[in-house]
C-alpha positions in Angstrom: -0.3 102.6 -71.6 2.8 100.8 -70.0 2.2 98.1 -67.1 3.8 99.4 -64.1 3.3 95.9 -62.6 7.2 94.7 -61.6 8.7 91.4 -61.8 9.6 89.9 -58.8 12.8 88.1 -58.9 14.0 84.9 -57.2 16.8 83.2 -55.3 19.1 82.2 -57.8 20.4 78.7 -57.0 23.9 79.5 -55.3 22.1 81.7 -52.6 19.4 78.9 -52.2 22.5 76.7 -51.2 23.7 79.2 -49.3 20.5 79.7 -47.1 20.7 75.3 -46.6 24.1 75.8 -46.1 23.6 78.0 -43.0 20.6 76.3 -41.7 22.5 73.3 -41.5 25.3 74.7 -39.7 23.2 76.2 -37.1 21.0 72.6 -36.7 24.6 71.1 -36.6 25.4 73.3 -33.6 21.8 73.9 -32.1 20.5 70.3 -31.9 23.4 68.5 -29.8 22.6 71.7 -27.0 18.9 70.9 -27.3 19.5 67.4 -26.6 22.0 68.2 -23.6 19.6 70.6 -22.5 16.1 68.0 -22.5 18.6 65.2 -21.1 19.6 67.5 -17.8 16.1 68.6 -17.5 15.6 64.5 -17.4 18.1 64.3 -14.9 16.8 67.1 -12.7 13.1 65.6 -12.9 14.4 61.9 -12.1 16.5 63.1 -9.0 13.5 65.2 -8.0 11.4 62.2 -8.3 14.2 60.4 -6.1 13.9 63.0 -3.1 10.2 62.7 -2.9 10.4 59.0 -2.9 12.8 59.0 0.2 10.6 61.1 1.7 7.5 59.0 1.3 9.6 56.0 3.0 10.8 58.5 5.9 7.4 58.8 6.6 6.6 55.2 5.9 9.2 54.5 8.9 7.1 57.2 11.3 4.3 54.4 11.5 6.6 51.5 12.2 9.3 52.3 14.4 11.5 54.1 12.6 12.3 50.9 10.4 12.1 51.0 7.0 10.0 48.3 4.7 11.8 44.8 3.9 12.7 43.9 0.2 9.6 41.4 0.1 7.2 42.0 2.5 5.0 39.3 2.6 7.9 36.2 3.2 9.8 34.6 -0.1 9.0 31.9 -2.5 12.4 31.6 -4.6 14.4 32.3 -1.5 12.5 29.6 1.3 11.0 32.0 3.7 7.2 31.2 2.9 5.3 31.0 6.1 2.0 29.3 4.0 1.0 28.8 1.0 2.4 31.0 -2.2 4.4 34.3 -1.1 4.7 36.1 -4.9 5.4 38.5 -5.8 8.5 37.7 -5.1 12.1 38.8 -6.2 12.1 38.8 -9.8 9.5 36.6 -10.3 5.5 38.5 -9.9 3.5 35.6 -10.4 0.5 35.4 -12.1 -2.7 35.5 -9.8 -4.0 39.0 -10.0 -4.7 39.4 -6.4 -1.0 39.1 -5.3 -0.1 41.9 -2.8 1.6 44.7 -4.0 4.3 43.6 -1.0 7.6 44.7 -2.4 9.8 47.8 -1.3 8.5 50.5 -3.4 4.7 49.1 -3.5 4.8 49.5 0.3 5.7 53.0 0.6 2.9 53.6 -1.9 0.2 54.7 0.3 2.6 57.3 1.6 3.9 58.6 -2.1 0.7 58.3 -4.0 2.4 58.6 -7.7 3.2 55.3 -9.5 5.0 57.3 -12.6 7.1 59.0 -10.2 8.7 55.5 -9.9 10.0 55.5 -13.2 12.9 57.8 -14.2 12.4 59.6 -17.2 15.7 59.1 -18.3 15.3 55.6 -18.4 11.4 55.6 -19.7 8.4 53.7 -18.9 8.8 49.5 -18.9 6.6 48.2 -21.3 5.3 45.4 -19.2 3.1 43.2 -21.6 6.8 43.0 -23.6 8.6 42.7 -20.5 7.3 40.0 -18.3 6.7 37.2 -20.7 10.5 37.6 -22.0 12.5 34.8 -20.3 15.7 36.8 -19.7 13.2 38.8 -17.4 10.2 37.0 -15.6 8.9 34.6 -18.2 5.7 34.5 -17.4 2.1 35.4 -18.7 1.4 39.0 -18.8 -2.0 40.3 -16.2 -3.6 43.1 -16.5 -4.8 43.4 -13.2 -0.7 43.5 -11.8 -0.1 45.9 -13.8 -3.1 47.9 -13.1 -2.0 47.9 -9.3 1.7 48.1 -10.0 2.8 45.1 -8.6 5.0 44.4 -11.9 6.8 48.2 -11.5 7.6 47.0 -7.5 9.1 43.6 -8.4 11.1 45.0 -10.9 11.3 48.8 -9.7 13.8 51.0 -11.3 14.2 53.0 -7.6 15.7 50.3 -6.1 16.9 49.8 -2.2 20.1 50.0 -1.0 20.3 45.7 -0.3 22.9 46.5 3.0 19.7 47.6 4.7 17.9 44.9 4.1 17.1 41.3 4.9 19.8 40.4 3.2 22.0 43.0 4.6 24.4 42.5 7.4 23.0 41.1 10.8 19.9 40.0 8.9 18.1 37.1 10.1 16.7 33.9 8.2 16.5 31.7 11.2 12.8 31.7 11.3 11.9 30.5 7.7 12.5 26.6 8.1 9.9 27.3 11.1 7.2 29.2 9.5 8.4 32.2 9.7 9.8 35.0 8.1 13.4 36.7 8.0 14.5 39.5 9.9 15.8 42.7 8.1 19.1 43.3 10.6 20.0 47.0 9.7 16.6 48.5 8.7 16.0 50.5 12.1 17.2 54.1 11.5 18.8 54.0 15.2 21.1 52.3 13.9 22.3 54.5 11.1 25.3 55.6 12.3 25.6 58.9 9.2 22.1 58.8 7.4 23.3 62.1 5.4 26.3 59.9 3.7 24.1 56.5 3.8 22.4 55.5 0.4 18.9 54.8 1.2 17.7 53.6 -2.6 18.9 54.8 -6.1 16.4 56.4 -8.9 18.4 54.2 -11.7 18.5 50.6 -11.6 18.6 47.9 -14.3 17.6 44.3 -14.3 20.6 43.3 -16.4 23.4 44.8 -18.5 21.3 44.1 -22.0 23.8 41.2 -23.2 23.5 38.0 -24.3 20.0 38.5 -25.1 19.3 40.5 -22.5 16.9 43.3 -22.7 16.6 45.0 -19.8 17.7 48.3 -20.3 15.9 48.7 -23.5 12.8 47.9 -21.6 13.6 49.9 -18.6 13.2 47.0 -16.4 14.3 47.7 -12.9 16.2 45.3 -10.3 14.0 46.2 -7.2 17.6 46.6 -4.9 20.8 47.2 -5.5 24.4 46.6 -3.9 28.4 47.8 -4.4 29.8 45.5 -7.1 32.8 42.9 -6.1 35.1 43.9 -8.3 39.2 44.3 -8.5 38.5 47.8 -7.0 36.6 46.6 -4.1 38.3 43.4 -3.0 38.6 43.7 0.1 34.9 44.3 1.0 32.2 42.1 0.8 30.9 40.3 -2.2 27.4 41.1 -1.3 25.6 39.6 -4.8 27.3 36.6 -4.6 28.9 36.7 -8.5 32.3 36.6 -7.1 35.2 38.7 -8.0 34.4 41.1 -11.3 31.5 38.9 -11.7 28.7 40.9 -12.1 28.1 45.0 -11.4 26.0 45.7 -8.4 22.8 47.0 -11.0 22.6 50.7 -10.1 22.4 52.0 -13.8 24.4 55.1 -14.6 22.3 56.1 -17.2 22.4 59.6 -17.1 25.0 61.6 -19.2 26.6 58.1 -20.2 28.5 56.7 -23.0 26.5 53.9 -23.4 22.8 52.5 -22.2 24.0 49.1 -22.2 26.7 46.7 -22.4 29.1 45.3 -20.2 30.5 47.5 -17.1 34.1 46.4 -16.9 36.7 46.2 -19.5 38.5 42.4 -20.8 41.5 43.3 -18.2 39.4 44.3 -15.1 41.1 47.3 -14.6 37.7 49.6 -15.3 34.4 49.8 -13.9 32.6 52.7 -15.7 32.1 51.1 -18.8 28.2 49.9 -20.0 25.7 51.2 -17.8 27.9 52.1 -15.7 28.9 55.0 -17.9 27.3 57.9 -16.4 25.5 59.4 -13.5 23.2 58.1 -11.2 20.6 59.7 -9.0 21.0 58.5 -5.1 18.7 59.3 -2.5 20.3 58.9 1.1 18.9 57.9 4.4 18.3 62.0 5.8 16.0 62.4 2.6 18.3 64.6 0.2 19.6 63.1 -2.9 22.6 64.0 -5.4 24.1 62.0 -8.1 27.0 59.8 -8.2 29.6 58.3 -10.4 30.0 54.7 -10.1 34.0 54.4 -8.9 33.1 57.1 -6.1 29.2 55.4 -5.1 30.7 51.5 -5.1 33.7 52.4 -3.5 35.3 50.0 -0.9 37.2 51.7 1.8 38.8 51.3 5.0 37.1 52.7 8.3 39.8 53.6 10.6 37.5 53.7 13.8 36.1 50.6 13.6 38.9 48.7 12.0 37.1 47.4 9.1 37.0 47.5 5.3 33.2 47.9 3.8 31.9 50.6 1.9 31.6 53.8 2.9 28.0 54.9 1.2 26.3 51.9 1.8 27.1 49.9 5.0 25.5 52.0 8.1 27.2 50.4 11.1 30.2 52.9 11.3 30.9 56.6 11.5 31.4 59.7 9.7 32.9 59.7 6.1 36.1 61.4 7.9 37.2 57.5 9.6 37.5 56.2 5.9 41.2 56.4 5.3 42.8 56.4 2.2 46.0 55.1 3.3 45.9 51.0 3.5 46.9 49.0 6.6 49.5 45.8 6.0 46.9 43.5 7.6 42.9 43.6 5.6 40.2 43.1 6.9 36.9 41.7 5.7 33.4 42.5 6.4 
């Protein structure tokens, strides 16, 4: 009898390559969408993560007077406002005894927030601190536990970092205490005087400890700068050179990590002509003073403008002391002004 069992034939090889071929054309297409796609959903979970935090230190200013905390809460170390004894963490340095406060910015509005990982923006990633701290382009000093464990490491080098102008080192702040004793005085951290919360930057959800040159390596390690400022550069030259580099001589560390070119390097170009090079590449996510938050481009955020009602140059974002977006002119006067 004759088998009626039928042999089953195979790809041949040219329509093996041709199944590979297609595959890879569809991963070559496919994967660079999947990537934009995970990267926006990054973006959306940071600037949600943003909102909630400026809400946390909204209600944070309900319970003292409608002011918002200090940078360091508990008097400086590094920068001679001590009142007794050691005052760490401090400022980019968080000390080693594991029963410092958690006294910074973001550790303050804690109780009111209640999520530490919100504090870190996805897009950036989680700072692994026991590589982190002991490096000596960072803190340089022995890794604790215990500060970690209570987050005082993610406040003194947060990654949501405060807008510096509403600070004690903002305009109208006060230091005349600290040879005394005492403490300094934040001058614009009352929300009275706020003149436009909805166009005032209360912190950002990006910021970087250094540009990841020269042996830096911040932004590989997602390692925060606690509060941020509008860079001095050619752009901005007739405003205030709040970080003290001088002109082009540093950026103001708000990292515009999202959708950028590059996650590190420097942010200007050899000529000083560009500011949206580095990690200044992309986006970044901004909370504001009324609680809502958007993103930003750096030449638009760190712009330096002139405020037609009160006769002044500053910039428009982050210095609260004058009015509505609609005073900032574009058109320059002869004579300029300096604040």
């Amino acid at each position: 009898m004759r088998s009626t069992t039928r042999t089953r034939r195979g790809f041949t090889l040219i329509e093996l390559l041709v199944v590979i071929a297609i595959i890879a054309i569809l991963a070559a297409i496919l994967f660079p969408v999947f990537a934009q796609a995970r990267a926006s959903a990054r973006a959306i979970s940071c600037i949600s993560n943003v909102k909630q935090a400026a809400l946390g230190a909204l209600m944070y200013t309900q319970d003292y007077d409608e002011n918002i905390p200090m940078i360091d809460n508990n008097g400086s170390n590094g920068y001679g406002c001590c009142p007794a004894g050691s005052c760490l963490p401090d400022w980019g340095k968080a000390g080693t005894d594991p029963n410092e406060p958690d006294a910074m910015f973001m550790g303050v509005i804690q109780p009111y927030t209640k999520n530490r990982q919100m504090n870190y923006c996805p897009e950036a990633g989680r700072t692994p601190w026991p590589t982190a701290i002991p490096n000596k382009a960072i803190d340089g000093e022995t890794y604790v536990q215990a500060l970690d464990t209570r987050g005082v490491y993610q406040s003194t080098y947060s990654q949501m970092a405060v807008n510096i102008l509403l600070t004690e080192f903002g305009p109208g702040s006060s230091w005349a205490n600290c040879g005394k004793g005492g403490i300094y005085k934040a001058g614009q951290g009352a929300m009275a005087g706020w003149q436009r919360p909805a166009e005032l930057i209360l912190f950002t959800g990006d910021s970087v400890w250094g540009e990841g040159i020269n042996g830096d390596p911040s932004p590989s390690l997602a390692v925060g700068n606690t509060s941020v400022w509008p860079a001095y550069t050619s752009a901005s030259k007739n405003c205030t050179d709040y970080g003290g580099y001088g002109l082009n001589g540093a950026p103001g560390w708000t990292w515009y990590v999202h959708k950028g070119t590059a996650r590190q390097g420097h942010f200007a170009d050899a000529g000083n002509t560009r500011f949206d090079l580095g990690i200044n590449s992309g986006f970044a996510n901004i909370a504001m003073a009324d609680g809502h938050a958007k993103a930003f481009k750096q030449n638009n955020l760190e712009r330096c403008d002139f405020n037609t009602d009160g006769k002044v140059w500053t910039y428009p974002y982050w210095d609260p002391r004058y009015g509505n977006l609609r005073f900032f002119a574009s058109a320059r006067p002869t004579k300029q002004l300096h604040l």
